[in-house]
C-alpha positions as CSV (number, residue, x, y, z in Angstrom):
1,X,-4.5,17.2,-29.1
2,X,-1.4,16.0,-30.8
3,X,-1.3,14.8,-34.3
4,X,1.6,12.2,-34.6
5,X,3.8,14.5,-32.7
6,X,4.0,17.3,-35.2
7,X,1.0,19.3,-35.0
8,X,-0.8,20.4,-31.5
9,X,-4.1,22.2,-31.6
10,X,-5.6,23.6,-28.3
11,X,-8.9,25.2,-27.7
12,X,-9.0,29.0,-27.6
13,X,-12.7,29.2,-27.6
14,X,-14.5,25.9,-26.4
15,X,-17.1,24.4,-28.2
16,X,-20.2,26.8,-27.5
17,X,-22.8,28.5,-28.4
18,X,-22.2,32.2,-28.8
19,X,-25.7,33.8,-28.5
20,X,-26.9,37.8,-29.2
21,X,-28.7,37.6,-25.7
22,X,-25.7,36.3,-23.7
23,X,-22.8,39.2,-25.6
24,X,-19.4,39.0,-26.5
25,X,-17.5,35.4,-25.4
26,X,-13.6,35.9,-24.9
27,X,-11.3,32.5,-25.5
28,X,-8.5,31.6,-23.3
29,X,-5.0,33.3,-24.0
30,X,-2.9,31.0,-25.5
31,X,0.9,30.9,-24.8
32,X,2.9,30.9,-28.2
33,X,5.9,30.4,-26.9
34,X,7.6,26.7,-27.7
35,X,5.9,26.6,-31.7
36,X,7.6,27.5,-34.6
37,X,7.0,28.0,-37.8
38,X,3.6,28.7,-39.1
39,X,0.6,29.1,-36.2
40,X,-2.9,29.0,-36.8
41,X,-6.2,30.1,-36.1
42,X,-8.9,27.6,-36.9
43,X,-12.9,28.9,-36.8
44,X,-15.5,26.4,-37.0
45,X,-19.3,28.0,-36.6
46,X,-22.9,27.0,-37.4
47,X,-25.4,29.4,-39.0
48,X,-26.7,32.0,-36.6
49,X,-29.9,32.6,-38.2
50,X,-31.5,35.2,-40.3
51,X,-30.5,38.6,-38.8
52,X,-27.6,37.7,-36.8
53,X,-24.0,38.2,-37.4
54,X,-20.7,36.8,-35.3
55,X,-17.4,39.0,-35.2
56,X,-14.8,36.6,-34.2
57,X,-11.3,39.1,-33.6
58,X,-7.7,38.0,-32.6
59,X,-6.2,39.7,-29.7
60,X,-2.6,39.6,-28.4
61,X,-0.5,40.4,-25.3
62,X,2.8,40.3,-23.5
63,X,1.4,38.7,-20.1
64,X,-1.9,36.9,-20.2
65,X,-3.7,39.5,-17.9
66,X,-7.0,40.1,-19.2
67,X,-7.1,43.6,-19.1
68,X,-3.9,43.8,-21.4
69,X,-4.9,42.1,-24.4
70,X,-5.3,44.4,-27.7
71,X,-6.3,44.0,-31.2
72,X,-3.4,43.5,-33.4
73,X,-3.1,46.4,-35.9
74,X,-3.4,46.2,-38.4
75,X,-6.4,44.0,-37.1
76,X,-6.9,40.1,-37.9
77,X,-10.0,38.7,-37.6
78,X,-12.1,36.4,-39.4
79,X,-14.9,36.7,-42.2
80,X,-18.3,37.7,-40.3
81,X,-20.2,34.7,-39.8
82,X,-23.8,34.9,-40.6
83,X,-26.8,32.5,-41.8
84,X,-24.1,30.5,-43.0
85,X,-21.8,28.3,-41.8
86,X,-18.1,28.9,-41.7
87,X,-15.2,27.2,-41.4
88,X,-11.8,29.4,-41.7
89,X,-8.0,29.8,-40.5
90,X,-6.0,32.6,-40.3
91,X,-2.4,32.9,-39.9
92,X,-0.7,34.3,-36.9
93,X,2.0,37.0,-38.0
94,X,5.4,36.4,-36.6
95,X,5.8,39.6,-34.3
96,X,2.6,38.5,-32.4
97,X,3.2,39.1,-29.0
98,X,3.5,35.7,-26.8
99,X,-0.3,35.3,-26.2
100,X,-2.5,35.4,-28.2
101,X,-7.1,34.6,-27.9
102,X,-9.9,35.7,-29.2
103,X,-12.9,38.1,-28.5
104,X,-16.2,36.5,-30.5
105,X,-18.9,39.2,-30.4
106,X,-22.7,38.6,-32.1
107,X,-25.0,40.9,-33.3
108,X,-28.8,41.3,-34.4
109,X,-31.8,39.8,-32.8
110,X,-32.3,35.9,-32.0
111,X,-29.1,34.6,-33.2
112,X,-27.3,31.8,-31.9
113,X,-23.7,30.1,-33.2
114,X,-22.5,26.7,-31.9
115,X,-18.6,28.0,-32.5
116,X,-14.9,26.6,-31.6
117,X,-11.9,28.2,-32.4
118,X,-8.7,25.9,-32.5
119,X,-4.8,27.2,-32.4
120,X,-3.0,24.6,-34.5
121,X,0.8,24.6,-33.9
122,X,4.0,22.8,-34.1
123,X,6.3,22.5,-30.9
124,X,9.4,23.3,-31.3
125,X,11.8,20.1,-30.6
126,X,14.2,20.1,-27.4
């Protein structure tokens, strides 16, 4: 999506529904390079339900090969989401490495979060 031409946001983690029975849910690595100044992180989540909790952490990495992407340390991730809903952004540090997703992991018994994590960014001109 492009907002007039100055903002682009792009889906790191598609509208879903993150569940405790189905595990941990990684995004798609985003490529980073072609935006300047400040990049976000944009989480959007429904109430899990009593009991549950959602760890949503950023991950970053030189190549886009799933087996290379780390936490960033010192570690960003968003506010636990729990019987509440949330909606948050984080800012990407400058050193991040050129791609960057995230690894959204609920907890507890039951719980269930219709979740979508945005990147918001603005493209650098020609």
């Amino acid at each position: 999506m492009d907002a007039n031409g100055i903002l682009t946001a792009v889906e790191v983690l598609a509208p879903q529904a993150v569940t405790t029975a189905g595990g941990a849910v990684t995004g798609s690595g985003i490529d980073t390079a072609g935006y300047q100044g400040s990049l976000k992180l944009i989480l959007d989540s429904a109430a899990g339900g009593a009991g549950a909790t959602l760890d949503v952490a950023v991950q970053q990495s030189d190549d886009n090969i799933a087996g290379h992407f780390a936490a960033f340390s010192p570690a960003i991730a968003f506010t636990q989401v729990g019987n509440a809903a949330a909606l948050e952004s984080l800012a990407i540090p400058d050193s991040t490495k050129r791609y960057i997703r995230v690894l959204a992991t609920p907890a507890g018994v039951g719980g269930s979060f219709e979740c979508v994590v945005l990147f918001v960014g603005e493209k650098q001109y020609k």
